[in-house]
C-alpha positions in Angstrom: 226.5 116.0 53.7 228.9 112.8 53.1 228.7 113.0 49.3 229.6 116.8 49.6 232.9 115.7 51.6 236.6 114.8 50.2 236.8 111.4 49.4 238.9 109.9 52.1 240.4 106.4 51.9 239.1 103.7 53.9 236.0 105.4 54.5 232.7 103.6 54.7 230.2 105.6 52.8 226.9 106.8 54.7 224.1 103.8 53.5 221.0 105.3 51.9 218.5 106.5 54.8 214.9 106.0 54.3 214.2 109.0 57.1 216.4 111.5 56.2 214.6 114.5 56.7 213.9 112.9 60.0 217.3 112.2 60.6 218.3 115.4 60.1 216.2 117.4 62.0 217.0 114.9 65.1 220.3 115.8 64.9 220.4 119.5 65.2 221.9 120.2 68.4 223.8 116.3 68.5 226.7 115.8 70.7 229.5 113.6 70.4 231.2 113.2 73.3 233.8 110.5 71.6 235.2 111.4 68.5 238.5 110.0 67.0 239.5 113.0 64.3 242.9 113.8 64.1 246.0 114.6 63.9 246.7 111.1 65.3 249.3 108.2 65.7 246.6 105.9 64.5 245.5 106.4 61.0 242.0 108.6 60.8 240.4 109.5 58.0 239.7 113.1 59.1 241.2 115.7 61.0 239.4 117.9 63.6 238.8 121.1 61.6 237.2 119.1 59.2 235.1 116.8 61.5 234.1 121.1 62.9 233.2 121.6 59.2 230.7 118.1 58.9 229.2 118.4 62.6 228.6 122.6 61.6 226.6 121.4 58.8 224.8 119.1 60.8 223.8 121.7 63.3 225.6 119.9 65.8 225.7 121.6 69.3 229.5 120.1 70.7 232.2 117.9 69.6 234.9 116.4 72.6 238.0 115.3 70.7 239.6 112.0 72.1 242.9 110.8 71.5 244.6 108.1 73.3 248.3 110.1 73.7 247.7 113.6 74.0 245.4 116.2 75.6 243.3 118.3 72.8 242.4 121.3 74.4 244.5 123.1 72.9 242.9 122.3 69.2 239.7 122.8 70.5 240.3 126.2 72.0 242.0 127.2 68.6 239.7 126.0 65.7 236.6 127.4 68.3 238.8 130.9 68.4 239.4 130.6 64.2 235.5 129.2 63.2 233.1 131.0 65.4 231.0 130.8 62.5 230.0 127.2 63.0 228.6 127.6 66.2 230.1 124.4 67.5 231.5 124.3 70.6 234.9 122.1 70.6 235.7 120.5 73.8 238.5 117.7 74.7 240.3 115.5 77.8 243.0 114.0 78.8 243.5 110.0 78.5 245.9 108.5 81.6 247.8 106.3 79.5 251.9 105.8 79.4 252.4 108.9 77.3 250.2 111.3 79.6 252.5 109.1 82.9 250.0 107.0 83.5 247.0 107.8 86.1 249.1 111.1 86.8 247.5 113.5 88.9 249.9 116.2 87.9 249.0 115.8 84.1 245.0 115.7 85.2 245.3 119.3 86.9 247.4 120.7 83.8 244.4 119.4 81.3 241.9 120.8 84.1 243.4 124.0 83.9 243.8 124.0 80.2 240.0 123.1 80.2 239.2 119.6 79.9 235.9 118.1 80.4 236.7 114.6 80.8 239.1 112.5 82.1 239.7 108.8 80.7 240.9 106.3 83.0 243.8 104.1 81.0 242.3 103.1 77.8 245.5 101.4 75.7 247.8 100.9 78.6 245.1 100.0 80.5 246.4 95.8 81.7 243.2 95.2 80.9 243.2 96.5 77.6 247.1 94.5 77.2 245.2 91.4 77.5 242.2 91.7 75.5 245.1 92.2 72.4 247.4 89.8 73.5 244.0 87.4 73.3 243.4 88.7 69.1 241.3 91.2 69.4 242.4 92.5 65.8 239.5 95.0 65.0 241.2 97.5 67.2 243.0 99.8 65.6 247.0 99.7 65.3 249.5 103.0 65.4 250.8 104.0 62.4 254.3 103.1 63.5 255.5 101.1 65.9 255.1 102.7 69.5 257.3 101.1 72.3 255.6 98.4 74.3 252.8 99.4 76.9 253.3 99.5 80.4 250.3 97.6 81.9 247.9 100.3 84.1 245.4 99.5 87.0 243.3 101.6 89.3 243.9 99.2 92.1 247.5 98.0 93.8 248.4 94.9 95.1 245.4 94.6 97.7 242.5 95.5 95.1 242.0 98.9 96.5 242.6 102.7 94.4 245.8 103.8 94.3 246.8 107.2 95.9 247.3 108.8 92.8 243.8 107.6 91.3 242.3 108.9 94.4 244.0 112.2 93.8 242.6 112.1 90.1 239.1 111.2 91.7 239.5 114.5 93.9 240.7 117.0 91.4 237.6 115.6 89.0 235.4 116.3 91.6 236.7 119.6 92.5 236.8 120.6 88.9 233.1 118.9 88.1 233.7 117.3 85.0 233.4 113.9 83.8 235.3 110.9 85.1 235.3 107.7 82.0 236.1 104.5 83.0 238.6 103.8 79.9 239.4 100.3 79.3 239.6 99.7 82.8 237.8 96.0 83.0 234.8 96.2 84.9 235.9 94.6 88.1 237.8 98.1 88.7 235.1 100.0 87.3 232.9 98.8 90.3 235.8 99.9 93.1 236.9 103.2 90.6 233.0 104.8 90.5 231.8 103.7 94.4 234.6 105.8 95.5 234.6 108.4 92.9 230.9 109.1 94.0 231.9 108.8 97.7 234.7 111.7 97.0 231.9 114.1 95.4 232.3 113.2 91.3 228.9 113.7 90.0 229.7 112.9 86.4 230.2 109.5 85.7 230.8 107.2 82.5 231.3 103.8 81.5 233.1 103.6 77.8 231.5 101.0 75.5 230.9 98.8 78.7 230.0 95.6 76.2 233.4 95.8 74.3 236.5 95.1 76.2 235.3 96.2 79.9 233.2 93.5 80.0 230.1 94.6 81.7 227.5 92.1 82.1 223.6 93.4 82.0 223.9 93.0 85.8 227.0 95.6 85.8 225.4 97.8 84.3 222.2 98.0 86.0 224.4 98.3 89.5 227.0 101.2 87.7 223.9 102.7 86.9 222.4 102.6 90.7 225.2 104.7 91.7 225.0 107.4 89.2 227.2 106.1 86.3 226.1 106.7 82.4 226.4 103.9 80.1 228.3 105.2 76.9 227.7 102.9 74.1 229.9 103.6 70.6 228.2 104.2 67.5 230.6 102.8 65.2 229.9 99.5 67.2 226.4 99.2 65.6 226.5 100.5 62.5 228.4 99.6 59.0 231.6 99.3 58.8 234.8 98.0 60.4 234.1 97.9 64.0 230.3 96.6 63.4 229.6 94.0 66.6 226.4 94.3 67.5 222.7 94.3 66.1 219.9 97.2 66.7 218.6 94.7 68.9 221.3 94.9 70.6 221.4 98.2 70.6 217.2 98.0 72.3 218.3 95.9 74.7 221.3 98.0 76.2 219.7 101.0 76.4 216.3 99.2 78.5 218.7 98.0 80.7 220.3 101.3 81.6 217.4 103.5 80.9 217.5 106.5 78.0 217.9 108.7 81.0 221.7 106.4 81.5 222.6 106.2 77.9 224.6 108.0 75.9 225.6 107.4 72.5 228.8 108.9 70.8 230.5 108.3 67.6 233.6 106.8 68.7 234.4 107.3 64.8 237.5 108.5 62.9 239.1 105.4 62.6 239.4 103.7 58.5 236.9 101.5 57.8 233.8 103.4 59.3 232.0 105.9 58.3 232.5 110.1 59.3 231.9 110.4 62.8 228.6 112.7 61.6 227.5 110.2 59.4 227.7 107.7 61.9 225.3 110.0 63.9 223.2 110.3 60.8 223.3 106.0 60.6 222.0 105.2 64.4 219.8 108.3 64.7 218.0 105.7 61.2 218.3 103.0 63.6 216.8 104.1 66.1 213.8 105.7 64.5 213.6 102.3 62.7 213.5 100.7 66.0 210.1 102.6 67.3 211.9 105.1 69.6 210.5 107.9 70.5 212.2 111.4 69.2 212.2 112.9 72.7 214.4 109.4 73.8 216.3 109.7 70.6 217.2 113.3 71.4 218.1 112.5 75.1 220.6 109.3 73.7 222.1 112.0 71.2 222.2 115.4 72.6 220.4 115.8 76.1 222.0 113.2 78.3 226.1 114.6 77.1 224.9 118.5 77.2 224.5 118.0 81.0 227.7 116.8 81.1 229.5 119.2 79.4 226.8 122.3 81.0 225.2 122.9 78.1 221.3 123.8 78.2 219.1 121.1 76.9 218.5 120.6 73.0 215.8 122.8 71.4 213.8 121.5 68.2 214.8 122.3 65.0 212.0 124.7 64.4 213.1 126.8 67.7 216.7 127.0 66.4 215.4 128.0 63.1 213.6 130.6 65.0 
């Protein structure tokens, strides 16, 4: 638990839930398909072996490591290899910003090799997300150092239409069958980027926290979803601490538009000023009991709905894992 944990600076504390056994038996066999541990040139206030350690104790089924400059396959392979114990499996992508060359299909079929699961379309070089900053959007969070200036990314050229290269990244994602994320891409591309992803045979789709810099309207949404896209919403977005935004109403009214059967929720935590990435599963897993959801939705939003995308079999109560 939390209160077990190193005290880390900037970290939000987990609030006092009024469901906790609750809680915690929802959560065995969570997946986070968005977690922000580090080693990392933004500041986190945990690393990934011990983000393995809090989601082990949780009973978690999978963590995917994001970082916005380098593949983590390679951590995930070795801390799986070094805790088998935990019975977490540790999975990771690649994000196609300036430092992996931009929407590169060469660095998309080295992380396909080296095992990714996902592939994130431009999330800080994205032009999109350049403008959002340039406009003061100050809760996003800053390197530690100063990096050299972004070059600004897009899925379309000149004409509006895909690039080449994104097309190639399209067809290795297909061939490979794992997920394609949207990024920061706004959600003008997103429409273009998904229609011809599923025309190309990618049957794996996501939209990253379509409310907060893509832009995605409930109408968006509700036509992503009509061709096969997931909504991924971020936890740290509607919960305590730095990055709060949005209400549990909010929260309600997202996932009715999609559907539970479209929505996935992952921590998108690790950053200071927000609570552990497990503790911020322990926070909206409260929520959404407190909001009258049904456990068997509440399992799909935090387990189900990610296992399929990673090929993992769907979650089994805490009883049965006892068993």
């Amino acid at each position: 638990m939390a209160d077990t944990q190193k005290s880390y600076p900037n970290t939000v504390p987990l609030p006092p839930l009024s469901r906790a056994a609750e809680v915690a038996e929802l959560l065995v066999g969570a997946i986070d398909l968005h977690c922000h541990s580090g080693p990392a040139a933004m500041p986190r206030i945990l690393d990934h072996h011990e983000e393995l350690l809090d989601a082990a104790a949780a009973k978690f089924r999978a963590v995917l490591y994001k970082d916005h400059f380098y593949a983590g396959m390679a951590h995930a392979i070795l801390l799986e290899k070094m805790f088998p114990e935990t019975n977490v499996k540790l999975f990771s992508g690649i994000a196609l910003n300036n430092a992996s060359g931009g929407i590169n299909p060469h660095a998309v079929d080295h992380a396909i090799k080296l095992g990714a699961k996902i592939v994130w379309m431009p999330t800080l070089s994205a032009a999109n997300h350049i403008r959002a900053m340039a406009s003061g959007n100050s809760t996003f969070p800053r390197t530690s150092q100063k990096m050299l200036d972004p070059i600004p990314l897009s899925a379309l050229d000149d004409s509006g239409k895909l690039t080449d290269d994104t097309k190639k990244v399209i067809d290795l994602i297909a061939e490979a069958d794992i997920i394609l994320a949207g990024g920061h891409l706004p959600a003008s591309e997103l429409h273009v980027l998904f229609e011809e992803a599923a025309r190309r045979g990618v049957k794996k789709m996501m939209v990253n926290h379509p409310t907060y810099i893509v832009g995605c309207s409930d109408e968006d949404i509700r036509q992503l979803v009509a061709h096969g896209v997931k909504m991924e919403h971020s936890i740290c977005m509607f919960i305590e601490g730095k990055s709060l935004k949005y209400s549990p109403d909010d929260l309600a009214h997202l996932i009715e538009v999609a559907g539970v059967g479209n929505t996935i929720l992952s921590s998108d935590l690790g950053l200071q000023g927000s609570q552990r990435p497990v503790d911020g599963f322990r926070s909206i897993t409260q929520i959404l009991l407190d909001l009258q959801m049904p456990r068997p939705a509440i399992r799909k939003l935090i387990s189900d709905n990610a296992a399929r995308f990673l090929n993992l079999p769907a979650s089994q109560s805490a009883a049965q894992n006892a068993a």
